[in-house]
N, C-alpha and C positions, 0 to 999 in steps of 0.2 A: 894783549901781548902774551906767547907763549909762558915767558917765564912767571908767570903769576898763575898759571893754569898745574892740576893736582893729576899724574896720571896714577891708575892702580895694573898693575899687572897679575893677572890670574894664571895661580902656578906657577910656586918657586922652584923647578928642578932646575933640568940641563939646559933650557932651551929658558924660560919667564926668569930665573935667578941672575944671567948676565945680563940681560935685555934690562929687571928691575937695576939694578947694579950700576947701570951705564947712564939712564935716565934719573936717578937718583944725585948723580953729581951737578945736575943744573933745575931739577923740578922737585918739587914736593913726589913723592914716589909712595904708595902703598900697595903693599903685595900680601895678598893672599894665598893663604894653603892650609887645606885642611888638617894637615898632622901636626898638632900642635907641639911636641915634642921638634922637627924640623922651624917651627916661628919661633921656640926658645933658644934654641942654640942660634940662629938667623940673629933676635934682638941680644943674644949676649957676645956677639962678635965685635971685639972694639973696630971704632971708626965707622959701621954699619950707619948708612943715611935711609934706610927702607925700613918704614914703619907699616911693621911686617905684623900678621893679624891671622887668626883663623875666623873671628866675628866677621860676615859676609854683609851685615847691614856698612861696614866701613868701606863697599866698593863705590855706594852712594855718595859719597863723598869727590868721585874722580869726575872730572872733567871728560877725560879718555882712559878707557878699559880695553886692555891686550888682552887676549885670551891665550893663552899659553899652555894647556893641558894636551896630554900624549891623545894620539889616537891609535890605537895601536890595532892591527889589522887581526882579522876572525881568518879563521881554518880556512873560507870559504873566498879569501881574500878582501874581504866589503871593510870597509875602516867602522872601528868600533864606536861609537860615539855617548858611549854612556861617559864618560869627563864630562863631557857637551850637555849632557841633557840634566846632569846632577849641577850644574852652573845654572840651568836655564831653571830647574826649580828652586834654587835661591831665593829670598827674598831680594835680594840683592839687584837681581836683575830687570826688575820693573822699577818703574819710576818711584820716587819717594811720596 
């Protein structure tokens, strides 16, 4: 059953912070982001259900993993994908 399942969301901005947010009100939710200063202010929000982290060994934990990081497009047009590739050399993203 879904409701017994852990999702984590990578990357709390505009776009992974309401998606964690929304998800949060019926699952176990952990979100990730590297600026730890942004996971302090995040866990000291009363009412906050997102057990929010910059420790990237806690995505192993998820059931399902959103990827939620900007891509943000080069001079040249081509989409940038270093968010993408600094996720993929996480520990996080291989098995446990």
């Amino acid at each position: 059953m879904l409701l017994n399942k852990t999702v984590c969301v990578v990357g709390l901005s505009y776009v992974g912070l309401p998606l964690a947010e929304a998800f949060s009100r019926h699952l176990r939710t952990i979100g990730y982001r590297r600026n730890q200063k942004a996971i302090d202010e995040l866990n000291a929000t009363p009412g906050n259900k997102i057990e929010a982290t910059t420790d990237p060994s806690m995505i192993q934990q998820a059931d399902f993993v959103i990827i939620a990081v900007p891509t943000p497009v080069t001079k040249a047009k081509d989409p940038d994908l270093k968010p993408i590739s600094h996720f993929r050399r996480t520990k996080a993203s291989s098995p446990p």
